[in-house]
C-alpha positions as CSV (number, residue, x, y, z in Angstrom):
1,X,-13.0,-23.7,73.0
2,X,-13.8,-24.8,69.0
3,X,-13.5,-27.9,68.5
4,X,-11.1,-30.3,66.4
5,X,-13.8,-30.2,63.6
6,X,-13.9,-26.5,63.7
7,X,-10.4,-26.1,63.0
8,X,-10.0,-28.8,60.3
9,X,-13.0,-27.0,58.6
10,X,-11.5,-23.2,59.1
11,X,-8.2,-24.2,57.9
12,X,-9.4,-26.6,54.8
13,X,-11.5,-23.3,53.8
14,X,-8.6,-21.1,54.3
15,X,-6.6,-22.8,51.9
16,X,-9.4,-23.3,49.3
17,X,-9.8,-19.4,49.2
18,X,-5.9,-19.3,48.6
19,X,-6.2,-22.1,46.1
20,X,-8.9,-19.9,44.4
21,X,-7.2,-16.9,44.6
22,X,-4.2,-18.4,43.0
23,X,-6.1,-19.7,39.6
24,X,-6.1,-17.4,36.7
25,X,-8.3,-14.4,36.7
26,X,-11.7,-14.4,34.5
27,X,-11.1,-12.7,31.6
28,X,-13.3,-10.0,29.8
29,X,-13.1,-9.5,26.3
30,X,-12.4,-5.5,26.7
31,X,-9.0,-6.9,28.7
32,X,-7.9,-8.9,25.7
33,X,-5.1,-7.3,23.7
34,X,-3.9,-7.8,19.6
35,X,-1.1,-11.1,19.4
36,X,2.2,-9.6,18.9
37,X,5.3,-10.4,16.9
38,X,3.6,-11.8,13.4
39,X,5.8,-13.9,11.0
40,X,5.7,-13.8,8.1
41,X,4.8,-10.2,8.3
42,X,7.5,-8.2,6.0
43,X,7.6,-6.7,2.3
44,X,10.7,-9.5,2.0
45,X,9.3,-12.2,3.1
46,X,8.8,-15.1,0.1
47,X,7.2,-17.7,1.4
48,X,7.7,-21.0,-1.0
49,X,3.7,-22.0,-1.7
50,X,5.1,-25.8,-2.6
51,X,5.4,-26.3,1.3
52,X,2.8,-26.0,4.2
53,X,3.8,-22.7,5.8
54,X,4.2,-22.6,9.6
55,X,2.5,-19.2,11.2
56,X,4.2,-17.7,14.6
57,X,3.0,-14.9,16.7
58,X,3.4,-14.0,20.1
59,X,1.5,-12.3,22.9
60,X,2.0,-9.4,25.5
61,X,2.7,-10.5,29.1
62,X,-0.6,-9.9,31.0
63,X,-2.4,-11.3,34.1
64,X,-5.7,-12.1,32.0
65,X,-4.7,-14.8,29.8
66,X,-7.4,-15.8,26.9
67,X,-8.5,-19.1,25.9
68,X,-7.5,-19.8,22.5
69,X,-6.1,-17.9,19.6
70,X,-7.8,-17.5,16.2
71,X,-6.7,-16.9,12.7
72,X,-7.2,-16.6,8.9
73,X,-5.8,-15.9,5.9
74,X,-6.7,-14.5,2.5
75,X,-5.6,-12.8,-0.9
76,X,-6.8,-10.1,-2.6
77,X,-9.4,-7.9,-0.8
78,X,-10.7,-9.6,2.9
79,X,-13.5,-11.3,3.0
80,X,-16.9,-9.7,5.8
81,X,-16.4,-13.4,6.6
82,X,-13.5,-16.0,6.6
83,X,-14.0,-19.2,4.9
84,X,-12.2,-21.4,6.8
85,X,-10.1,-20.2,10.8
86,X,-7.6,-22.1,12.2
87,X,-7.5,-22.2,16.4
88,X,-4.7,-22.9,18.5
89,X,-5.4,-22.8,22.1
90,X,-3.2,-20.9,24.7
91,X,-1.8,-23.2,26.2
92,X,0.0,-25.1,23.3
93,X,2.9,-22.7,23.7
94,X,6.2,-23.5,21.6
95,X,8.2,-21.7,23.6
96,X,7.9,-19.2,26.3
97,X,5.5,-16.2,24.8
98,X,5.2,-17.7,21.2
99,X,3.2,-20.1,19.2
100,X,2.9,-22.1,16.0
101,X,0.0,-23.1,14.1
102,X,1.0,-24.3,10.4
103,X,-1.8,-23.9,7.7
104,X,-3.6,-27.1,6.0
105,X,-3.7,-26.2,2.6
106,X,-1.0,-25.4,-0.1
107,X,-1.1,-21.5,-1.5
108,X,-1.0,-20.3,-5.0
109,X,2.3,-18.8,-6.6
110,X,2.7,-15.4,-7.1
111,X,0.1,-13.7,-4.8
112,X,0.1,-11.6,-1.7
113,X,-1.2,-13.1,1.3
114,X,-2.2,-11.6,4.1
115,X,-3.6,-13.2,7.8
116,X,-5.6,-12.1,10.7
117,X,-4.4,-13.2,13.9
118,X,-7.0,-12.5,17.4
119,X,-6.7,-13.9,21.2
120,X,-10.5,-15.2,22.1
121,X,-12.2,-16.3,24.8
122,X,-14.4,-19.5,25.4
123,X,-17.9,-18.3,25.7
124,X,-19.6,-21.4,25.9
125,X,-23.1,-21.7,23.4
126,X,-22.8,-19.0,20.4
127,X,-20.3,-17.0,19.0
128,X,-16.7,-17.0,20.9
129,X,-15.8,-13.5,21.4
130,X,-11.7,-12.3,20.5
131,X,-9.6,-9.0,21.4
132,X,-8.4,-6.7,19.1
133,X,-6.4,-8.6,15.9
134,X,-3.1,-7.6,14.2
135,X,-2.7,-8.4,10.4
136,X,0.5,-9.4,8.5
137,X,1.2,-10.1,5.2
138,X,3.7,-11.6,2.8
139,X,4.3,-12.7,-1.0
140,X,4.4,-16.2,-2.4
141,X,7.2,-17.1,-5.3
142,X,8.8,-18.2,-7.0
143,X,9.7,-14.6,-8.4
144,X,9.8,-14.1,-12.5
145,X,12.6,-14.3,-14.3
146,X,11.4,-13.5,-17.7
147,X,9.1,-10.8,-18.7
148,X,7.1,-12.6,-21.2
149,X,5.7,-15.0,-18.1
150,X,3.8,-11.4,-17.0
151,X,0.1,-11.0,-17.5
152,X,-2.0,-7.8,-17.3
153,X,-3.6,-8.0,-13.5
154,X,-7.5,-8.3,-13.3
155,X,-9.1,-5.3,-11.5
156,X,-11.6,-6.0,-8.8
157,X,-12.3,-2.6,-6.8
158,X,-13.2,-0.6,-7.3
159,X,-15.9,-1.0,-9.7
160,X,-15.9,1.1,-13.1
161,X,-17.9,4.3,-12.9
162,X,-17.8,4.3,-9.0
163,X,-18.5,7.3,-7.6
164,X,-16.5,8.9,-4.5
165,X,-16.4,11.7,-2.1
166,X,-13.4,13.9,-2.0
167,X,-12.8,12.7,1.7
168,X,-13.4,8.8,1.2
169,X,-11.1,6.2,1.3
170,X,-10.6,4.3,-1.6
171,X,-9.5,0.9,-2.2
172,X,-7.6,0.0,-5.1
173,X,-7.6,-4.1,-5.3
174,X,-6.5,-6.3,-8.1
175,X,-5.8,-9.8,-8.8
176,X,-2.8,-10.8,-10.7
177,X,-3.0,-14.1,-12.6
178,X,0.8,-13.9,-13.3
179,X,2.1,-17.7,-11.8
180,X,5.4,-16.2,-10.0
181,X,5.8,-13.1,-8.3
182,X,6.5,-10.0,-10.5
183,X,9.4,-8.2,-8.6
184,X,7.9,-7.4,-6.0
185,X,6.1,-4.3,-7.3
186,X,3.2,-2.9,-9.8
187,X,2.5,0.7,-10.8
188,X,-1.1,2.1,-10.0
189,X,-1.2,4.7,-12.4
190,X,-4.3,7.8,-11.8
191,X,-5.1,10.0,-14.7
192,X,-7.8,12.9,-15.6
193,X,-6.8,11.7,-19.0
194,X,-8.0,8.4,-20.6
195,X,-4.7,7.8,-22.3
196,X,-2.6,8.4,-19.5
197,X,-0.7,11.2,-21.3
198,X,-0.3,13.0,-17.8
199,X,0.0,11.2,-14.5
200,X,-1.9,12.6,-11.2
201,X,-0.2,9.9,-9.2
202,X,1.8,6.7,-9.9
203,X,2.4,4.9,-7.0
204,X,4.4,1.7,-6.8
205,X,2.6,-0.8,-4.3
206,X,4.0,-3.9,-3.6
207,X,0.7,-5.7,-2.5
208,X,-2.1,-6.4,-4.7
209,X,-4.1,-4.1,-2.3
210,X,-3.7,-0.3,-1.3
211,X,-6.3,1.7,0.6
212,X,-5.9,5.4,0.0
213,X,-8.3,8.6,1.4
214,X,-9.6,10.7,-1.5
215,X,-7.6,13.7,-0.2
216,X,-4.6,12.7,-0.6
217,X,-5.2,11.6,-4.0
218,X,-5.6,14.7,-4.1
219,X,-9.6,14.6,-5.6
220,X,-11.5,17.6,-7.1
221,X,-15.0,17.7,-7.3
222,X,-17.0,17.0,-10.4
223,X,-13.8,15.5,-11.8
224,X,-13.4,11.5,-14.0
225,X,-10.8,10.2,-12.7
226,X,-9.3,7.0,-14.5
227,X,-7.0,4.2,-13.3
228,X,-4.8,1.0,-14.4
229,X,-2.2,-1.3,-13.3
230,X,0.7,-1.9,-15.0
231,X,2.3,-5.6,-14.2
232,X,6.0,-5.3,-14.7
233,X,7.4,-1.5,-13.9
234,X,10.7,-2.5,-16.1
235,X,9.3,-3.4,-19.3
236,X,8.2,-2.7,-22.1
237,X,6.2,1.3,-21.8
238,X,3.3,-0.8,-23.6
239,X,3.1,-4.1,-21.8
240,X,1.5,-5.6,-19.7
241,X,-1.7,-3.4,-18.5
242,X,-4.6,-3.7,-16.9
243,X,-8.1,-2.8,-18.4
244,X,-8.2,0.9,-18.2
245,X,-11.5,1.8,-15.1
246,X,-13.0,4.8,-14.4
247,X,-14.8,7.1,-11.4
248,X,-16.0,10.1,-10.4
249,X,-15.9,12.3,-7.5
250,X,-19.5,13.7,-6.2
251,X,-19.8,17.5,-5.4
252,X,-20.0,18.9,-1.9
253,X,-23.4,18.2,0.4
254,X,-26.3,20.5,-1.4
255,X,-24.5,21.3,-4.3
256,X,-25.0,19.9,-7.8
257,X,-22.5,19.6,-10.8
258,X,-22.8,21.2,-14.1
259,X,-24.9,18.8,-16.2
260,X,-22.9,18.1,-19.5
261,X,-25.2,18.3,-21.8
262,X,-23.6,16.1,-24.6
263,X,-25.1,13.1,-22.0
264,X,-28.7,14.1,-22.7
265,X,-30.1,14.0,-26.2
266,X,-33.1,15.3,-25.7
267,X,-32.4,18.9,-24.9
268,X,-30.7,18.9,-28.1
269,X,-34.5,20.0,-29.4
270,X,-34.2,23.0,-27.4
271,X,-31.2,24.4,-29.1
272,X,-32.8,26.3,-32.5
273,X,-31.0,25.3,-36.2
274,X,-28.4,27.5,-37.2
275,X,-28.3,27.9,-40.8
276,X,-25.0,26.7,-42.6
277,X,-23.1,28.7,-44.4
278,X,-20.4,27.7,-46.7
279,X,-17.2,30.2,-47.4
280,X,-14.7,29.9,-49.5
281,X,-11.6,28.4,-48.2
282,X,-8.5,30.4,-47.5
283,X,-5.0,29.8,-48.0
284,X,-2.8,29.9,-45.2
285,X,1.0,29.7,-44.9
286,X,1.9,27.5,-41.5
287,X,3.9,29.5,-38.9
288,X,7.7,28.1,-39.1
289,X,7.6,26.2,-35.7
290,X,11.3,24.9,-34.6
291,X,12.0,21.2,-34.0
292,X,11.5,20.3,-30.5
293,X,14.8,19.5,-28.8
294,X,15.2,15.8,-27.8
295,X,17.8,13.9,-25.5
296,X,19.1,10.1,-25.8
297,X,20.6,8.3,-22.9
298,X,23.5,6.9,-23.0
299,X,22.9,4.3,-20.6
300,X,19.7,3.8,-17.8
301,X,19.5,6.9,-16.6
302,X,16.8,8.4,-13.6
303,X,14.3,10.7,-13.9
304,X,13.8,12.8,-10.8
305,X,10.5,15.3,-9.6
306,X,13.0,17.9,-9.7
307,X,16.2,19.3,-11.1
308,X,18.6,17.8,-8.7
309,X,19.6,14.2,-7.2
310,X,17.5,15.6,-3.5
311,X,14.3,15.1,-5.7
312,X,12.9,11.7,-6.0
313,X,13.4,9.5,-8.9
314,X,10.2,9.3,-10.6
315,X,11.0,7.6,-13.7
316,X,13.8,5.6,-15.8
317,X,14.8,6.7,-19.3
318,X,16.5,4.0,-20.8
319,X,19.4,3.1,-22.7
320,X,19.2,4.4,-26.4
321,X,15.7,5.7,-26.0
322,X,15.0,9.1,-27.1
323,X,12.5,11.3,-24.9
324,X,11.5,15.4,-26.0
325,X,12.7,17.9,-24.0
326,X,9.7,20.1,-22.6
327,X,11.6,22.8,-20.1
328,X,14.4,23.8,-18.4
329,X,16.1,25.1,-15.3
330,X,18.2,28.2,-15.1
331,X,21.4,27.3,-16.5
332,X,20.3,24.2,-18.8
333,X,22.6,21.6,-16.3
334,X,19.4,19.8,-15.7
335,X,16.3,19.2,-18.6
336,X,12.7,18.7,-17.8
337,X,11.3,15.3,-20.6
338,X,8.4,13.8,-21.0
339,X,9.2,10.2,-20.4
340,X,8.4,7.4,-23.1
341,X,8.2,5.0,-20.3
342,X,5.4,5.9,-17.9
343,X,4.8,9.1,-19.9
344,X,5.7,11.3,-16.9
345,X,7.5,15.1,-16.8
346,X,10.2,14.2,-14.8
347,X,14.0,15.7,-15.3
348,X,17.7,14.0,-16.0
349,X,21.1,16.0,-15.5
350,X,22.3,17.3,-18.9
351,X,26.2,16.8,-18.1
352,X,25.8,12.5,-18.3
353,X,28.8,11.7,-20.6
354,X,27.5,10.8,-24.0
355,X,24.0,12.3,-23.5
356,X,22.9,13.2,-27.0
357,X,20.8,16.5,-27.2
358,X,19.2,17.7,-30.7
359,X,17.9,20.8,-30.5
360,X,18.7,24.0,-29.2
361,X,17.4,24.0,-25.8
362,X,18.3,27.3,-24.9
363,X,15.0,27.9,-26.1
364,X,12.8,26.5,-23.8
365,X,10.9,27.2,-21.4
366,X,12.3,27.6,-17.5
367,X,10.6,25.5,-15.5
368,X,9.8,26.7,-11.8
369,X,10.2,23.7,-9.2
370,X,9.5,24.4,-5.5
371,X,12.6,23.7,-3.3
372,X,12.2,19.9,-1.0
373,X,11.0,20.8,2.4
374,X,13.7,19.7,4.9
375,X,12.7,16.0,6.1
376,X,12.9,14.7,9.9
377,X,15.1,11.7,10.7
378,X,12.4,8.8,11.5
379,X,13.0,7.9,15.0
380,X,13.9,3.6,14.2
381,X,12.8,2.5,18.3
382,X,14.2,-1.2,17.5
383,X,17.8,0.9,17.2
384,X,18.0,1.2,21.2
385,X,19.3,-1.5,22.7
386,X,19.2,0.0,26.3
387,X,16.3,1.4,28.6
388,X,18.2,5.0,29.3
389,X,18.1,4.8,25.2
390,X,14.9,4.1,24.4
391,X,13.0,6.4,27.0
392,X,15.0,9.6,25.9
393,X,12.9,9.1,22.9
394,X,9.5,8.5,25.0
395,X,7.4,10.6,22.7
396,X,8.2,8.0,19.9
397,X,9.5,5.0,22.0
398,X,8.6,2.8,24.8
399,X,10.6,-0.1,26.6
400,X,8.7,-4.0,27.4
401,X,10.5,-5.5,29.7
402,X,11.1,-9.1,29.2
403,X,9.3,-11.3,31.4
404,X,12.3,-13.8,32.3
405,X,15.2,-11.9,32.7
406,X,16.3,-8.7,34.7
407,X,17.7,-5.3,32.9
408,X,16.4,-7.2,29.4
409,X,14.0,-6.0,27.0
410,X,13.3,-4.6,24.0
411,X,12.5,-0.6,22.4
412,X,9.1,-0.7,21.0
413,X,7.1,2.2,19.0
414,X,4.0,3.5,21.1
């Protein structure tokens, strides 16, 4: 029969195991997942740079908890290595699934901010090792309210005379010296031209940043490419720009491109003299070429990519500004200008009440436009309130449970 001993020691090492058994799992950073719930993460959030901001994130429920959570935060294009982190460890929980961590040091007006949030474990000597990180970002104001406070934005990347494949990424980074935030948006403008007579893409971004592939530019091989920023979409078609930059796209593995010649001097020397030979000069009459048709709006009016209101607007011809009228479409209800503003072909409706049109415009050309493509409804999983709801959209959609509460949760993307 054991003795008394025996017992107290069986018993006192049962319980240890349970005791052991009941403490939080080690962790491993492969089980560590990306902080959820960022704010401020949004293309509306204003953040007033006179006060500290506060930072709040959350985490997915999960049995391996980690140690501490890290963060930074930067403007224009991110740093290979933060300057200064901020920790806040896990257990310092504002409320159930959420925390706080409020940065030390005032930000500067009229820039976009963005911060990297990761979960991390405590790894004793060296380097602490963190999960997978999500990024937000957000503008600080105040916003303008006068165009003359504008300045032309500072390019940073990428640098002039870069060279690119057709298939790499490209990122277009600026810094914009402006001291309040300029509505929100700027105008990258591309161009094969130099003066920017012809657009190959305009793109309004509303961070100082945008990260593009090359094929969706779309690039060509062999091709200049040049680039600028315009600071305030709504004014002035002159004011304020950028420095105009340039780059190149390389040909395909193996093959070279055409050498222009102009760029090397010294096989000038090859090319013999060709004696010159002066004629007399001849009189000719000029061709009678009719006046190009032009249109003046009335009021602000759009500019579409296409001769209907389906077709986005690409453009704004303003109040009492007169553009030329390049094309048509079949019956003349809609005319094809090139803009003043942003110098871009776009169309307006030619039935506006007190459009002005010089010209005879039965004349011009028709313009071919390729019909829209029908578009799919973008499944919005935040929309489904319910669990039936949000799993009949499980391709799209998937529902988190809340931890706390039975029959409650939230529809999520996948």
């Amino acid at each position: 029969m054991p003795s008394r001993k025996l017992v107290l020691a069986l018993l006192a090492s049962a319980g240890l195991a349970l005791f052991l058994g009941a403490c939080k799992p080690t962790c491993t950073v492969e089980e560590l997942q990306a902080p959820i719930n960022l704010d401020p993460d949004s293309e509306l959030a204003v953040i007033d740079p006179y006060n500290l901001v506060p930072f709040t994130w959350g985490y997915p429920v999960s049995d391996c908890e980690p140690d501490f959570f890290e963060m930074y935060l930067w403007t224009g294009l991110e740093p290979e290595s933060p300057g200064m982190t901020g920790r806040t460890p896990y257990h310092e929980e504002i409320s159930t699934g959420s925390w706080r961590m409020t940065w030390p040091i005032y930000l500067v007006p009229g820039h976009t901010y963005y911060w990297r949030q990761a979960a991390c474990l405590e790894a004793g000597p060296g380097e602490d090792p963190c999960g997978p990180s999500s990024v937000g970002h957000f503008f600080t104001g105040q916003v303008c309210d006068a165009s003359d406070e504008m300045q032309p934005v500072n390019l940073i990347s990428p640098a002039d005379n870069a060279h690119f494949a057709t298939t790499d990424d490209i990122t277009f980074a600026w810094d914009d010296p402006t001291g309040c935030l300029v509505s929100y948006v700027f105008w990258l403008q591309i161009s094969e031209d130099p003066e920017f007579n012809e657009y190959l893409r305009r793109i309004p971004v509303l961070q100082s940043v945008w990260t593009v592939p090359g094929e969706e530019i779309p690039l060509e091989e062999c091709h200049t490419y040049y680039w600028r920023v315009k600071t305030d979409p709504a004014g002035p078609p002159e004011d304020p720009f950028s420095e105009v930059r340039s780059f190149s796209v390389l040909a395909s593995s193996g093959i070279a491109c055409p050498l222009d010649l102009s760029e090397i001097p010294s096989l000038a020397t090859l090319v013999p003299e060709v004696p010159i030979v002066t004629l007399e000069p001849v009189v000719t009459v000029p061709p009678i070429v009719p006046a190009e048709p032009e249109l003046t709006a009335p009021k602000d009016t759009n500019c579409r990519a296409g001769p209907s209101t389906q077709y986005q607007v690409d453009d704004t011809l303003f109040a009492g500004v007169t553009a030329p009228i390049r094309g048509r479409n079949a019956d003349a209800t809609w005319l094809q200008i090139l803009s003043p503003n942003l110098r871009r072909l776009c169309w307006v409706w030619g039935g506006q009440a007190g459009l002005q049109i010089a010209g005879d415009v039965s004349l011009l050309p028709l313009v071919y436009v390729a019909p829209l493509e029908p578009t799919e409804v973008p499944i919005v999983c935040s929309g489904f309130k319910t669990k039936d709801a949000c799993e009949a959209y499980s391709s799209a959609c998937k529902w988190e449970q809340a931890f706390s509460a039975v029959n409650v949760g939230k529809c999520v993307e996948r």
